[in-house]
C-alpha positions as CSV (number, residue, x, y, z in Angstrom):
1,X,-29.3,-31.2,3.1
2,X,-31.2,-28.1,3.9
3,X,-29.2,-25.2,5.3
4,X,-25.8,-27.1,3.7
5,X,-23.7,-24.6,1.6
6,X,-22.4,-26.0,-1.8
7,X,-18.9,-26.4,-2.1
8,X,-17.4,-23.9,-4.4
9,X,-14.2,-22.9,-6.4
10,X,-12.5,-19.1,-6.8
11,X,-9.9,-18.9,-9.2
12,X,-8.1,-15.7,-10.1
13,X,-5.8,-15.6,-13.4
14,X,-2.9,-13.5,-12.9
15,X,0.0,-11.7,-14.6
16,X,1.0,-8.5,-16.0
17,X,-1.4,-6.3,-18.2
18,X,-1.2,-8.3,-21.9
19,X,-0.5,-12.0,-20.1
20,X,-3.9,-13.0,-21.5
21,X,-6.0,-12.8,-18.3
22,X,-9.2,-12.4,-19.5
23,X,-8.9,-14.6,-22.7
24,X,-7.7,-17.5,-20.4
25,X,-10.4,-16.8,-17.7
26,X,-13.8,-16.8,-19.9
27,X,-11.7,-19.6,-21.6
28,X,-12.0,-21.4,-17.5
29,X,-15.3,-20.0,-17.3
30,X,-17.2,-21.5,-20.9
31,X,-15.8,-24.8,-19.9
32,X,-16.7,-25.2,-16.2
33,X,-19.6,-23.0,-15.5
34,X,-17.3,-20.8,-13.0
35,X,-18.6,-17.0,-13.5
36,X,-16.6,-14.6,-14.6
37,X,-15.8,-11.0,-13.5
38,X,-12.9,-8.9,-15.2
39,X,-11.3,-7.1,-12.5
40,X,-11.0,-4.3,-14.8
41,X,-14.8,-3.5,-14.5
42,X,-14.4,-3.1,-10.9
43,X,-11.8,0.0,-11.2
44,X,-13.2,3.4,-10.4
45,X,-13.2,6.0,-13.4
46,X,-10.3,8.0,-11.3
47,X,-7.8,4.4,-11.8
48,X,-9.0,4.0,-15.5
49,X,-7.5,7.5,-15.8
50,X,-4.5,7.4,-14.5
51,X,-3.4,4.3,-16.5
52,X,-5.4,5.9,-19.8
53,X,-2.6,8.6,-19.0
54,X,0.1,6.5,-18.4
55,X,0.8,6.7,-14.5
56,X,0.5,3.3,-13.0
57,X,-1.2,2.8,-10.2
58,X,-0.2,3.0,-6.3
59,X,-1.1,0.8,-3.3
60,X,-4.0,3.1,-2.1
61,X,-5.4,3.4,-5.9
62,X,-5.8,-0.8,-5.7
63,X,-6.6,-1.3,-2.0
64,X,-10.5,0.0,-2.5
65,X,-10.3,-2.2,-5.8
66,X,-8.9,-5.0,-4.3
67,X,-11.4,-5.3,-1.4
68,X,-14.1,-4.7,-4.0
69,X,-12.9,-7.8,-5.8
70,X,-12.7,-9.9,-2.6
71,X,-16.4,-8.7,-1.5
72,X,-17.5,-9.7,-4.8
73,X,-15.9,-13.2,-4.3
74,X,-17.9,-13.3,-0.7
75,X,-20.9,-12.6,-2.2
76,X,-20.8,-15.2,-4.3
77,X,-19.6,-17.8,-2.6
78,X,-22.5,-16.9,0.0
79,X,-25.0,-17.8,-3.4
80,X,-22.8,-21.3,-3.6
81,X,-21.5,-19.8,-7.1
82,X,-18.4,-21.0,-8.1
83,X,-15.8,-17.7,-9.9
84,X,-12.9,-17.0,-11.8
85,X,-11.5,-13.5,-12.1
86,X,-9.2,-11.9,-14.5
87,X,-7.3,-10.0,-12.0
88,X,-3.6,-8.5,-12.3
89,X,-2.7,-9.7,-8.3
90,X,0.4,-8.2,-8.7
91,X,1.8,-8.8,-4.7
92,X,1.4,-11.0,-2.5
93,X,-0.3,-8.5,-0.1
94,X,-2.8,-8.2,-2.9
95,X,-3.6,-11.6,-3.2
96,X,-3.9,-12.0,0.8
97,X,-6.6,-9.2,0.4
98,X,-8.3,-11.2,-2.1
99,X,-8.1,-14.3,0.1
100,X,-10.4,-12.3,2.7
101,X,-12.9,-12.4,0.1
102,X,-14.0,-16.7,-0.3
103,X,-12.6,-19.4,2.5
104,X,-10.5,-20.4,-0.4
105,X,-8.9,-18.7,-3.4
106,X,-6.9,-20.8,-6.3
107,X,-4.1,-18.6,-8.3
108,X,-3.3,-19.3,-12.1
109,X,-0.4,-16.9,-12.8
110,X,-0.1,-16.3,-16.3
111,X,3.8,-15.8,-16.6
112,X,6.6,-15.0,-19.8
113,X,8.6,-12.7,-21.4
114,X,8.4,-9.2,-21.6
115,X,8.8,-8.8,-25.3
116,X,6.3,-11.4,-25.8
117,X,3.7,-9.2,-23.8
118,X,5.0,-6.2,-24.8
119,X,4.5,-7.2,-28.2
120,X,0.9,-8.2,-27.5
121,X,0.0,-5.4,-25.9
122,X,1.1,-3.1,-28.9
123,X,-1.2,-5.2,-30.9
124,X,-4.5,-4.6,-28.6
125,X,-6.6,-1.5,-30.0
126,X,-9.8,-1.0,-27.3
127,X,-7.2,-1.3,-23.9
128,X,-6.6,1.9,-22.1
129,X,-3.9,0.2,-20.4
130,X,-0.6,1.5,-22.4
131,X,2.0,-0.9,-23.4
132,X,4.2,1.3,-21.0
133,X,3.1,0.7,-17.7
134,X,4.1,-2.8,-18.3
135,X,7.5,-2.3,-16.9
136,X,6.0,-0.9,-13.8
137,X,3.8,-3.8,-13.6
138,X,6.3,-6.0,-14.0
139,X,8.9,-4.1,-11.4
140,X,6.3,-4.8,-8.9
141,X,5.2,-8.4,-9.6
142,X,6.0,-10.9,-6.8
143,X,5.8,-14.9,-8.2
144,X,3.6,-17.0,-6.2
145,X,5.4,-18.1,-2.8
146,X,4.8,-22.0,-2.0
147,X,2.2,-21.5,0.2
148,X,0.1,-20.0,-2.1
149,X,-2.4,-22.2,-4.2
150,X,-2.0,-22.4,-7.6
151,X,-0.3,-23.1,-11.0
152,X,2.3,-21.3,-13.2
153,X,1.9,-21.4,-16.5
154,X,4.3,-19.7,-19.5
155,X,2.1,-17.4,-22.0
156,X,3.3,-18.3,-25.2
157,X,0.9,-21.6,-25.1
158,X,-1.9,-21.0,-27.0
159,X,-5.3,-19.4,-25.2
160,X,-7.0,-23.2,-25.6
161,X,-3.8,-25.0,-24.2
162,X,-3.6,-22.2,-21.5
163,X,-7.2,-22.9,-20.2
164,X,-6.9,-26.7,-20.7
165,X,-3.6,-26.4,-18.6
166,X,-5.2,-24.3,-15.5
167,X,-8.1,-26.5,-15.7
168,X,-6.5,-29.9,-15.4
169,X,-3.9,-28.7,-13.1
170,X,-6.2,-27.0,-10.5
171,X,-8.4,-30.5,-11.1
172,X,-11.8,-28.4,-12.3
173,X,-14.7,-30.3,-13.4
174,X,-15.7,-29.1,-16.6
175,X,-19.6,-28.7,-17.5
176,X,-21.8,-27.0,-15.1
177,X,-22.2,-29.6,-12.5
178,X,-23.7,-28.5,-9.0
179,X,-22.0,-26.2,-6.5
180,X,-19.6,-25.0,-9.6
181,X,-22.4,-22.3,-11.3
């Protein structure tokens, strides 16, 4: 056994700013020991303000934040530590960059409608992300193609039904058992 890697899992939640990324992924992460990272953290001060301000973001904005969030992946699947990432993985050339990161990457795309996450959004006080980028968000947003791993699931489930949902579809152990730290 000595020199063997532990098998691990990398799941990235994501959707649109105000899909519930974050809620949904510490929800994955408190019931199967996956750690979590908010993607957010990982922006440089420059990207937080530009979307503080209102102007979304362009392809070279997210590229250094992308590969960030992929290295960080590496890294810990290197440690044998299991992830899941609240991450907005708008394209599919986003998620392929995040794919460099672990051998394997797992996708739940939090998905519904506008007004629903518009609405949400308007309610959220300590966000710098403004309700109106969410149109630009979702003018960009590319659904998962079939090749990609992962599940869909529609937003207006509660948070608890949400996490339940991703967990059981993606067929994660809950607890903390080994390899999934």
């Amino acid at each position: 056994m000595t020199g063997e890697r532990r098998p691990t899992r990398h799941v990235v939640v994501m959707g649109v700013s105000g899909a519930g990324k974050t809620t949904v992924a510490r929800g994955i992460s408190e019931l199967t020991g996956l750690r979590f990272a908010e993607a957010d953290e990982f922006h440089s001060e420059a990207n937080v303000a530009r979307m503080r301000s209102g102007v979304p973001l362009d392809d070279a904005a997210r590229w250094p934040w992308l590969r960030d969030l992929a290295d960080w992946m590496a890294a810990r699947h290197a440690e044998g530590v299991s992830t899941v990432l609240a991450c907005s993985a708008l394209k599919r050339t986003y998620r392929d960059l995040l794919r460099h990161g672990p051998p394997d990457v797992e996708f739940v795309h939090l998905d519904g409608s506008a007004e629903l996450i518009r609405d949400r959004m308007a309610r959220r006080a300590d966000h710098y992300m403004p309700a109106s980028l969410l149109d630009s968000q979702r003018a960009i947003l590319e659904h998962l193609d079939p090749d990609e791993s992962g599940v869909v699931l529609e937003v207006a489930q509660s948070p608890e039904d949400l996490v339940a949902a991703a967990v059981t579809r993606l067929g994660l152990p809950t607890g903390t058992p080994a390899g999934l730290r």
